[in-house]
N, C-alpha and C positions, 0 to 999 in steps of 0.2 A: 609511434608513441606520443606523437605531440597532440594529439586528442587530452590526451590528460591535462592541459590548460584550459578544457573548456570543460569540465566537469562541475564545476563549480555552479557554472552557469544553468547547465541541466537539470542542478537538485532547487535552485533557486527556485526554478520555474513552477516546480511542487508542491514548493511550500505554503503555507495559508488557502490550501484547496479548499478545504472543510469550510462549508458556512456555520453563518451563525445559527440556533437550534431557536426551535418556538415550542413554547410550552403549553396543552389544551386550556384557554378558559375554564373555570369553575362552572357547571349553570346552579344555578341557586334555586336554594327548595322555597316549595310554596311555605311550608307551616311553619318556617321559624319564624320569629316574629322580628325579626331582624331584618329583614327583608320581607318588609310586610309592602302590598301591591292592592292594584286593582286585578278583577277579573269578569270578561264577559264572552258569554258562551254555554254550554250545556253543560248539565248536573245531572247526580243520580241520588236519589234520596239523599239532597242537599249537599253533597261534595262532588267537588269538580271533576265529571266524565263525560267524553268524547272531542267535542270540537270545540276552540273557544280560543280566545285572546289572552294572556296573561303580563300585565307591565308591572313592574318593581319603581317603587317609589324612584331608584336612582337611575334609572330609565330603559331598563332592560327588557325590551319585551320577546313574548314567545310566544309564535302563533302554530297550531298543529292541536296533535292528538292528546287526550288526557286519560287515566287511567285511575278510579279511585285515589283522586286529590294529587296524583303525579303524574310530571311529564314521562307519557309513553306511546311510543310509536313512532311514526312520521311527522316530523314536524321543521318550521325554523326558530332557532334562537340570534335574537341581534342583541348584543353587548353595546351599553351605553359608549364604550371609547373607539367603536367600530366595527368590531371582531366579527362575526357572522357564521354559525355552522347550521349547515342545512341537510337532514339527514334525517338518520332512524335515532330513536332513546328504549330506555327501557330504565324502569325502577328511578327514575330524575337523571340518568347520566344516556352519553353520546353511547350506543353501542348497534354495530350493524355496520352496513353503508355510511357513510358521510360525507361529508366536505368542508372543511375549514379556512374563511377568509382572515387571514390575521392586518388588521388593517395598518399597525406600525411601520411593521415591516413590508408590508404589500406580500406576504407572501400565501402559497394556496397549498393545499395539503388534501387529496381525495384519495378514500382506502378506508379500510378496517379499521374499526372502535370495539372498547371494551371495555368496560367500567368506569368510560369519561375519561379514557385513553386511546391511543394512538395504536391498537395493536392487530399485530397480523400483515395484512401485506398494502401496499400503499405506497402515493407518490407525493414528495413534495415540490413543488415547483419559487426558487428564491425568486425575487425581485430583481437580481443581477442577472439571470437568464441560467442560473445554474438549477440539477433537475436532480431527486433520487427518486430511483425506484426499487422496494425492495421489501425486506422486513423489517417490522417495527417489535417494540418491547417497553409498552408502557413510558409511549411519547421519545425511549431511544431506540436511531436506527443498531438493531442487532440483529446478527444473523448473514443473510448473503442478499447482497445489494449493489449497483449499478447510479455510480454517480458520474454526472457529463457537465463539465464545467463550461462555461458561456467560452473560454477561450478556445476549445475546443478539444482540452483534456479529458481522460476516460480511465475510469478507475470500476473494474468487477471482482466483485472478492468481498470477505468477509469482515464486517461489523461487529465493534464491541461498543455499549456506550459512546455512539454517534463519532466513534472513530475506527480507522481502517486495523484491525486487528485479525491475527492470522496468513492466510494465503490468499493471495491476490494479482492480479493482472493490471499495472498501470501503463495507459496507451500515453502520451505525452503527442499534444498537437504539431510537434516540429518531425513526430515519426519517431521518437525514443521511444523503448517498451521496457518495462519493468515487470517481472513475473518473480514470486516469492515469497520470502512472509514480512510482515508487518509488525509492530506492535507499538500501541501508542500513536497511527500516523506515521510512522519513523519504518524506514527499510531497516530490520534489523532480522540478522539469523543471514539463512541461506538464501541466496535468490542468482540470479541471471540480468543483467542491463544488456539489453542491444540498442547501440547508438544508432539513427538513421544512415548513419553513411558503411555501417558494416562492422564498424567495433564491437568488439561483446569485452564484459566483464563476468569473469563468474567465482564465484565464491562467497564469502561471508560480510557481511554489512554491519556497520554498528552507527545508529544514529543516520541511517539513509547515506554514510559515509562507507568507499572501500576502507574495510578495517579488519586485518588478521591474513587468513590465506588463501589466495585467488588465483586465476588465470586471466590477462587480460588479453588478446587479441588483437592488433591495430588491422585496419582496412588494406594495408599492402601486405597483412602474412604472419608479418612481425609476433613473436608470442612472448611476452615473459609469464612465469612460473614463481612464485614464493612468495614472500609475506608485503602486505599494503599497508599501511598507515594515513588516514586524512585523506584519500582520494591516491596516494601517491608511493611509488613504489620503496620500500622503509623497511631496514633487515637482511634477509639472506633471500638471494631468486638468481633466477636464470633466465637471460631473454636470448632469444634465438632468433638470430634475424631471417627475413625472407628466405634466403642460399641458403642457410643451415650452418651459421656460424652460428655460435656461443657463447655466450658471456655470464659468466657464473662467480657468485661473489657478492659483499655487502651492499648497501643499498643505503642511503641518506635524502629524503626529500628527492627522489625521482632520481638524485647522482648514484654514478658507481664510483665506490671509492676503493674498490680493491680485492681481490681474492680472498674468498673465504678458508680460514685454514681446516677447515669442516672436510672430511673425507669426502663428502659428496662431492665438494667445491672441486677438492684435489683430482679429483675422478675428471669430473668434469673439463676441469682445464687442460687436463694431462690429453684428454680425448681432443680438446680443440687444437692442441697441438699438432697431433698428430697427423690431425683432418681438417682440410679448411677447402670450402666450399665443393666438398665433394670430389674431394683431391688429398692425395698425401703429399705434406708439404716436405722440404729439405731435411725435414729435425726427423719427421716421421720414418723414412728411407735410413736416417743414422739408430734412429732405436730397432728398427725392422731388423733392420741388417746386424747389430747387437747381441737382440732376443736371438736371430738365427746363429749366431758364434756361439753361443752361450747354451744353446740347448746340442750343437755337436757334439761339443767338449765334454756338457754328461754322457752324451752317448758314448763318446768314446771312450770315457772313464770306465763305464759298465763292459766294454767291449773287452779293451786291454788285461789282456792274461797277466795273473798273479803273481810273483815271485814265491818259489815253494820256500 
């Protein structure tokens, strides 16, 4: 059970996985006059169709396809602050194929568009070497998706608003695996921890913290049963070592403080009593030997002829 010292350590490592999110650029219509530009290239009874150059006074240009007076088709847009998408349009907006360079951040995003959004299936790659692939929902990842952290963390499972929501598989670089559900980022609900070295925890999470009722496991055998708190064993449980002793009763910050006076408790101790390491101990042979007087003496009671 001394694993539960370094717990803390393991949820640490989790934390602040989620990058930062990037939002698509605008592209800007030709006919408002707010963004009024140059253009050169091909027309169709005097509005701009097919192929052609288009720069915006604030220095936006876009070179590709044009469709009666709008960007459509294949083309590229470069953003005066560096931005860069190179892909399909339709009706002035990104939709199809794409690619987007966002040049703040250095970050690259190839996949599915849709209305001058991010939608459908698609990868982003961060500038820290962190990567998702998966589904998008109008610029959030939602849906089921595959994030791989530069450290070497790995997280498969479901997206809600660019956060892990749902059910999900987190592989942890040092060999921890977390499988269960999510909500918010946060291990909350039902799930499973397998520590690399053989630990399991199973049971209920709250805030990516053991919180409520669990099973935990140590690597030599060891099992406690009942309620957790903070990571830590808090309440009424039962741990049972290796051999198959038992130890049943309240629980403070990982101490035992004392026999529960809980029938289970009572059961339970009355049995370790009895039974210790797969042996009947001295106390056991006095109660054995007890129950066997004790169940005679009815017999005999039933036996012994009446007085008329």
């Amino acid at each position: 059970m001394k694993k539960f010292g370094i717990l803390m350590l393991a949820f640490f490592l989790m934390a602040g996985i989620a990058s930062a999110q990037d939002a698509s650029p605008a592209v800007k219509s030709l006919v408002d006059k707010r963004n009024a530009g140059t253009y050169k290239g091909q027309k169709k009874k005097g509005v701009i169709h097919g192929q052609g150059v288009y720069t915006w006074d604030n220095g936006d240009v876009y070179e590709g396809s044009f469709k009666d007076g709008k960007i459509d088709g294949f083309g590229i847009y470069k953003w005066a602050d560096g931005d860069v998408y190179q892909g399909y349009f339709k009706d002035g907006k990104q939709e199809g194929e794409g690619t987007a360079y966002y040049a703040e951040k250095n970050n690259l995003y190839e996949g599915n568009w849709k209305a001058g959004k991010r939608n459908g299936k698609g990868k982003l790659k961060w500038s820290n070497g962190d990567t998702y692939e998966g589904d998008w929902v109008d610029d959030d990842r939602t849906g089921e998706g595959t994030f791989v952290a530069a450290c070497g963390d790995e997280y498969m499972g479901h997206y809600v608003h660019n956060e892990r929501n749902g059910v999900g598989t987190y592989k942890y670089e040092n060999g921890d695996v977390y499988v269960g559900n999510w909500v918010n980022g946060e291990k909350e609900g039902e799930g499973v921890y397998t520590f690399a070295n053989g630990a399991t925890y199973e049971g209920s999470f709250v805030l990516s913290k053991f919180e409520g009722e669990g099973k935990y496991t140590s690597k030599n055998g060891s099992v406690y049963v009942g309620n957790f708190h903070n990571d830590r064993r808090h309440g009424y449980g039962v741990y049972t070592t290796a051999g198959g002793t038992e130890l049943a009763g309240n629980w403070d910050n990982n101490k035992y403080v004392g026999a529960s006076p809980s029938v289970k408790g009572i059961m339970t101790s009355l049995k370790t009593a009895i039974i210790a390491n797969g042996a009947v101990t001295p106390f056991g042979y006095v109660l054995i030997g007890l129950a066997f007087l004790s169940l005679c003496w009815l017999v005999f009671r039933q036996i012994k002829p009446k007085k008329a």
